[in-house]
py3Dmol code that shows the C-alpha trace and the ligand (Angstrom):
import py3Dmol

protein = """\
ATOM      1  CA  UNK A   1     144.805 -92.477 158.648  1.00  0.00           C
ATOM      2  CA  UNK A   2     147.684 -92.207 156.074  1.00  0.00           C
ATOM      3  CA  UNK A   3     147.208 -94.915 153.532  1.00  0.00           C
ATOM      4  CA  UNK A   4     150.021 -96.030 150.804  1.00  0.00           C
ATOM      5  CA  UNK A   5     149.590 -98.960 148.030  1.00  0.00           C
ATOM      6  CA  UNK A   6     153.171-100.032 147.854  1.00  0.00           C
ATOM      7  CA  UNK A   7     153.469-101.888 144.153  1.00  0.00           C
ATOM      8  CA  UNK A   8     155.698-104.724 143.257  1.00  0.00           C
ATOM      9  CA  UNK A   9     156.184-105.322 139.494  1.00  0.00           C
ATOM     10  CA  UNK A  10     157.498-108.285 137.544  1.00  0.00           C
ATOM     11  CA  UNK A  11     159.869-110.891 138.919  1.00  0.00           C
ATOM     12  CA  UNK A  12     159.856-109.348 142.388  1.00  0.00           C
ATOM     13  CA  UNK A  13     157.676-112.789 143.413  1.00  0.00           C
ATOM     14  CA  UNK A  14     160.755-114.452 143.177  1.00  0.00           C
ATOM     15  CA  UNK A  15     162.854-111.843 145.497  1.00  0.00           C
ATOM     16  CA  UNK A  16     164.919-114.324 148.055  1.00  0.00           C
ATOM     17  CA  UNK A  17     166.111-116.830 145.275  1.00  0.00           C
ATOM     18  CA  UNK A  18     166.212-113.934 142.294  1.00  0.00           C
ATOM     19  CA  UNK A  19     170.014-113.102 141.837  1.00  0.00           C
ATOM     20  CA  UNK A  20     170.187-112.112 145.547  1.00  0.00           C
ATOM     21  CA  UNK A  21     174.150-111.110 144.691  1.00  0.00           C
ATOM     22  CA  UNK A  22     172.147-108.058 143.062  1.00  0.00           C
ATOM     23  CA  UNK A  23     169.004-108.139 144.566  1.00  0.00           C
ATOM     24  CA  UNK A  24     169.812-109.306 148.032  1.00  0.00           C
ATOM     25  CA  UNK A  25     168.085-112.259 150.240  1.00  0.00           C
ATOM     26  CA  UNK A  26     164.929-110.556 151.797  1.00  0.00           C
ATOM     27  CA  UNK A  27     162.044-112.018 150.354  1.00  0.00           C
ATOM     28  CA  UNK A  28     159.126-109.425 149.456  1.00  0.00           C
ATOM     29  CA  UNK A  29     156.872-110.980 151.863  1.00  0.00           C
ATOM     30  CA  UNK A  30     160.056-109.762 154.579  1.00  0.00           C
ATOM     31  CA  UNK A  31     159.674-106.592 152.602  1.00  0.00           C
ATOM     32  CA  UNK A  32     155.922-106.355 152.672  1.00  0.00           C
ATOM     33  CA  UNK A  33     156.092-107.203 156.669  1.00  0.00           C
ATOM     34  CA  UNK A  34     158.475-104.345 157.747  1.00  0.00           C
ATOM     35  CA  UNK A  35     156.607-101.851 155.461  1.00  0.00           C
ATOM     36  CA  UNK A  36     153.560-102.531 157.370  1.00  0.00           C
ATOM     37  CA  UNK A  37     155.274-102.236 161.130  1.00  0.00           C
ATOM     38  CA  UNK A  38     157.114 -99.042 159.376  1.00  0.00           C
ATOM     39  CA  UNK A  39     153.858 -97.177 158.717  1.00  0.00           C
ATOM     40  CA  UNK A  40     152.328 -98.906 161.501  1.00  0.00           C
ATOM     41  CA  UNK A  41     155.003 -97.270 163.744  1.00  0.00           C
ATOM     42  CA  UNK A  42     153.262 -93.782 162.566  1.00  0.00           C
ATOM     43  CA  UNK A  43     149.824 -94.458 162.243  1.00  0.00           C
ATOM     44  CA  UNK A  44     149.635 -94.866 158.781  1.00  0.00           C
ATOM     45  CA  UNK A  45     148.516 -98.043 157.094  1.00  0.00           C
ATOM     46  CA  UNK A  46     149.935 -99.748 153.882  1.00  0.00           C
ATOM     47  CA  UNK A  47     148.402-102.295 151.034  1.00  0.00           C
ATOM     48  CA  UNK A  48     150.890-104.450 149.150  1.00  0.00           C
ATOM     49  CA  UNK A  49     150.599-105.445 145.604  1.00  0.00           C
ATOM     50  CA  UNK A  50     152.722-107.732 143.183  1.00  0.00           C
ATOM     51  CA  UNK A  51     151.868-108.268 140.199  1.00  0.00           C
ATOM     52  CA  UNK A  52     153.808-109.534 136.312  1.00  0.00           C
ATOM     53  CA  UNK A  53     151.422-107.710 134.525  1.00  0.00           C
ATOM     54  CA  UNK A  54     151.497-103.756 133.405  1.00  0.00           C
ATOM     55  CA  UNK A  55     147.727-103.615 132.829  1.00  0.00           C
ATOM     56  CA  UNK A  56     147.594-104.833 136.522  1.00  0.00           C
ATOM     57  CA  UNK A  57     149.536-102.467 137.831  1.00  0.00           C
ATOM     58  CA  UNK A  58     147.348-100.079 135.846  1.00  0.00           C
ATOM     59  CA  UNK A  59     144.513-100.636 137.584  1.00  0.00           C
ATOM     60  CA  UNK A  60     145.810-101.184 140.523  1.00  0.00           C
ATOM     61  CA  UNK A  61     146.937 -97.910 140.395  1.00  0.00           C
ATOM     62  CA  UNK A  62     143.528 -96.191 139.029  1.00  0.00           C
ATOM     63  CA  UNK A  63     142.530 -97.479 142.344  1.00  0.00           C
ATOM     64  CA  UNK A  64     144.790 -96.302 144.135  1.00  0.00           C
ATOM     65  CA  UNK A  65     142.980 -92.856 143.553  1.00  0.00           C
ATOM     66  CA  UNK A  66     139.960 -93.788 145.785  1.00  0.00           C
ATOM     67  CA  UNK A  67     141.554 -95.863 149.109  1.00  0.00           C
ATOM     68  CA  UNK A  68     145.342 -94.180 149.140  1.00  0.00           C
ATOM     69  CA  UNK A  69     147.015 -91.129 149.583  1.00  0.00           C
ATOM     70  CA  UNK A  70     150.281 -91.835 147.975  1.00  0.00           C
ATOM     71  CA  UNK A  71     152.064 -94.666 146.060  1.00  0.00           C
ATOM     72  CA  UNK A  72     155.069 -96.461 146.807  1.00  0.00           C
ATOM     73  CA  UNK A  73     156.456 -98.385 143.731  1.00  0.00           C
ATOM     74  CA  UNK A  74     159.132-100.191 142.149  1.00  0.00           C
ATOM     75  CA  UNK A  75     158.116-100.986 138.653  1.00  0.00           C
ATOM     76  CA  UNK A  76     161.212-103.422 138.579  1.00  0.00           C
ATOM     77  CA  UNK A  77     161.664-103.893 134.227  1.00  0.00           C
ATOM     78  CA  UNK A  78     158.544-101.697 133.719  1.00  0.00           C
ATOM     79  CA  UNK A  79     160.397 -98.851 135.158  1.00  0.00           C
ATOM     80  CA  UNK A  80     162.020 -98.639 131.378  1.00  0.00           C
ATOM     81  CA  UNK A  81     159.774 -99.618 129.212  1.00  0.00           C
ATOM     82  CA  UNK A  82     156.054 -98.440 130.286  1.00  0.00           C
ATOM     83  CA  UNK A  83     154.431 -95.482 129.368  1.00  0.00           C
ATOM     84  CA  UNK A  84     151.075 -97.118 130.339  1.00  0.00           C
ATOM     85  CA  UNK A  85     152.467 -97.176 134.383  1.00  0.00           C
ATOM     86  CA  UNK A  86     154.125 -93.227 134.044  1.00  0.00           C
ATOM     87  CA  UNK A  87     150.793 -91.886 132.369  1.00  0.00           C
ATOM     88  CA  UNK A  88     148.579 -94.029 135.064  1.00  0.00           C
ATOM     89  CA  UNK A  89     150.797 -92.115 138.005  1.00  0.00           C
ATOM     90  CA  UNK A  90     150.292 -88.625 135.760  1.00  0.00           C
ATOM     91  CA  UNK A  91     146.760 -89.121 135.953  1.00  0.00           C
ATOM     92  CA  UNK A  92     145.687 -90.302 139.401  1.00  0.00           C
ATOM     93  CA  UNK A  93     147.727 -87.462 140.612  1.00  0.00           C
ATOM     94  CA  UNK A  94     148.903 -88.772 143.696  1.00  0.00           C
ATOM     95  CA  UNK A  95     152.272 -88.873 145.534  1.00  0.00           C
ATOM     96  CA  UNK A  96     154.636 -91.677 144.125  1.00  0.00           C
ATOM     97  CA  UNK A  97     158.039 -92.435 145.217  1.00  0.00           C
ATOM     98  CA  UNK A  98     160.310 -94.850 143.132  1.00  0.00           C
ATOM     99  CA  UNK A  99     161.945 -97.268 144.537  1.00  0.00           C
ATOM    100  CA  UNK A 100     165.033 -99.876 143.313  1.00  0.00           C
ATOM    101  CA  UNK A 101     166.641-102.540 145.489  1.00  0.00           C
ATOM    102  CA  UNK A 102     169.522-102.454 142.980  1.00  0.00           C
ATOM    103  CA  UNK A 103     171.294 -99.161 141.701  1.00  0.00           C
ATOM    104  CA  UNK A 104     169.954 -99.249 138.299  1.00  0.00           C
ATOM    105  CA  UNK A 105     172.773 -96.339 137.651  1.00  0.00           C
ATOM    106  CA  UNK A 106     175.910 -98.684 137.800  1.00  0.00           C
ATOM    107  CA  UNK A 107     174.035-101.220 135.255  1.00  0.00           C
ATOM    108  CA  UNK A 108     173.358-101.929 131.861  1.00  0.00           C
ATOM    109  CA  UNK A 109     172.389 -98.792 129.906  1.00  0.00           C
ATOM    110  CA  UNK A 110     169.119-100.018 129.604  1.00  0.00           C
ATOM    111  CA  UNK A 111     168.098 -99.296 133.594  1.00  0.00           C
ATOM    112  CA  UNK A 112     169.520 -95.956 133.396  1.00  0.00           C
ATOM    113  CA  UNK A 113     166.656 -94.633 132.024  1.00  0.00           C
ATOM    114  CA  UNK A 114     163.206 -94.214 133.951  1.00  0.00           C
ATOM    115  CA  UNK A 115     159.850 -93.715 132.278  1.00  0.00           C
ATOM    116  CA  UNK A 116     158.816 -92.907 135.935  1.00  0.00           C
ATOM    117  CA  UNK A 117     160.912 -90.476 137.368  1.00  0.00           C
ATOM    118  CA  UNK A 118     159.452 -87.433 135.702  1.00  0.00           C
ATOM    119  CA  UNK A 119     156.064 -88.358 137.292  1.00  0.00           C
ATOM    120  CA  UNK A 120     157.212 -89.206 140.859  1.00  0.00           C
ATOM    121  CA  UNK A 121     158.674 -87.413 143.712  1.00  0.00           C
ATOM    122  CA  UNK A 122     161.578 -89.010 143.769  1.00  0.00           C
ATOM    123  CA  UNK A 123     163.960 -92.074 143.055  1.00  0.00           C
ATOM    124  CA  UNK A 124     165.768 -94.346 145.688  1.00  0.00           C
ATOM    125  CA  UNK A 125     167.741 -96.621 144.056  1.00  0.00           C
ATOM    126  CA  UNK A 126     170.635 -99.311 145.317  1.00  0.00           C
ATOM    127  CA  UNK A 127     169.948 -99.943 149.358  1.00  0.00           C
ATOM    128  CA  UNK A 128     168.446-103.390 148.936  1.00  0.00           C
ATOM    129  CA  UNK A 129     165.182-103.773 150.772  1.00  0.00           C
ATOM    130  CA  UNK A 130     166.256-100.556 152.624  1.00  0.00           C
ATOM    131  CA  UNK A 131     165.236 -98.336 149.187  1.00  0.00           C
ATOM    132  CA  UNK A 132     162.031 -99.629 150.219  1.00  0.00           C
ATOM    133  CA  UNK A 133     161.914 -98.460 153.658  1.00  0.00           C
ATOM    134  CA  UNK A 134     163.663 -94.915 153.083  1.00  0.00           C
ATOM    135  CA  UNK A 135     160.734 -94.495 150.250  1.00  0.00           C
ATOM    136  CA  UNK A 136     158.046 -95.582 152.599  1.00  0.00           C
ATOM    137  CA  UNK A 137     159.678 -92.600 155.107  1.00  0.00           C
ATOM    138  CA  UNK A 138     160.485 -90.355 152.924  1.00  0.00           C
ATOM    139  CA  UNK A 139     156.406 -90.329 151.451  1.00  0.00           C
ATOM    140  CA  UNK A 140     154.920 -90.621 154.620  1.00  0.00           C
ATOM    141  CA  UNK A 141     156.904 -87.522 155.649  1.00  0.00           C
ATOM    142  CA  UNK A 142     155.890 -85.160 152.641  1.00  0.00           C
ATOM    143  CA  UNK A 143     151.919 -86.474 153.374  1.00  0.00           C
ATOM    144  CA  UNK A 144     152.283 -85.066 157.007  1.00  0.00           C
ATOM    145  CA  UNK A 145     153.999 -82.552 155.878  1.00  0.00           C
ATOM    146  CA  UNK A 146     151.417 -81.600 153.115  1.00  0.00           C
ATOM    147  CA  UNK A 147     148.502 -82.422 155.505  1.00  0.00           C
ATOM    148  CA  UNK A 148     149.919 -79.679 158.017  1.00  0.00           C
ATOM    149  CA  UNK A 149     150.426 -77.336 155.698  1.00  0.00           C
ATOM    150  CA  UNK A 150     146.790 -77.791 154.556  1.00  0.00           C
ATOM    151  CA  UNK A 151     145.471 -77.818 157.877  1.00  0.00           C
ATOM    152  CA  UNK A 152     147.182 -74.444 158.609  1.00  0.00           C
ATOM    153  CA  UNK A 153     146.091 -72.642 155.543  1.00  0.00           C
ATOM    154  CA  UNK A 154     142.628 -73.809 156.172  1.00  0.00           C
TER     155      UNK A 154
END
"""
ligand_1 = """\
13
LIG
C 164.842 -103.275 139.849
C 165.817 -102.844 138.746
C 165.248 -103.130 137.366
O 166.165 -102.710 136.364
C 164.997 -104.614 137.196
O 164.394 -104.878 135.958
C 164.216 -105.198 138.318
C 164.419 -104.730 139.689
C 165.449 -103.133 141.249
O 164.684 -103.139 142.201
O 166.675 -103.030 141.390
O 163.457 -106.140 138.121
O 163.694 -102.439 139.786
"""
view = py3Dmol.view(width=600, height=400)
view.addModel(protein, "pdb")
view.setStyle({"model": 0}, {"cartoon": {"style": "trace"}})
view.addModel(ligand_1, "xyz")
view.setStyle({"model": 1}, {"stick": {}})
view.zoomTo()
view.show()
């Protein structure tokens, strides 16, 4: 069974009552809940994570390398300032899409740049809670799509 750790970085906790004019009203345990029937939906299986801390998310994703097949994340402010959480994604090797409930594009200077994007799949940025959902497809889809193609060729 497909397996995805879907990360959370810091200040999504407070998702609901967080500047919902940019980051909507869904809280992340709303978030967390439809992830789980989304994978669910296609036999795939997800664990959730939050956590303020990079050297959590760190580990979290060093771990990542034995239980999951891919990783769902959005770094939230770590996105542009960690090169601790873009070298942990280059070095587990797995899968990552990035994720933004806002579009980081049409802000401050500041979010346009992404310490992750280089390492990841791709970037979904400004749907709300729905970047979340599109990410979760859009991974699951190149993991059944890589796991045929492996299949065949073997
Ligand atoms: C965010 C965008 C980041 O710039 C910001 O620091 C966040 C959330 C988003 O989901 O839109 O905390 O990642």
């Amino acid at each position: 069974m497909l397996s995805i750790l879907v990360l959370h970085g810091p200040n999504l906790n407070l998702l609901g009552v967080r500047e919902p004019g940019i980051y909507g009203s869904t809280t992340l345990l709303e978030i967390n809940t439809s992830l789980a029937a989304l994978a669910d939906k296609q036999g795939a299986r997800v664990e959730t994570f939050q956590s303020n801390h990079e050297g959590m998310l760190v580990d979290a994703i060093h771990s990542a390398l034995e239980f999951h097949h891919g990783i769902l994340i959005n770094a939230a402010a770590y996105t542009h300032t960690s090169v601790a959480i873009r070298d942990a994604i280059s070095a587990v090797k797995l899968p990552a899409v990035e994720v933004h409930l806002s579009n980081v594009h049409q802000r401050e200077a500041f979010r346009h740049h992404s310490y992750l994007s280089a390492v990841v799949l791709g970037q979904i940025s400004g749907f709300g809670a729905q970047s979340y959902y599109l990410g979760l497809q859009a991974l699951l889809t190149h993991l059944q799509q890589k796991s045929f193609t492996d299949a065949s060729a073997s």
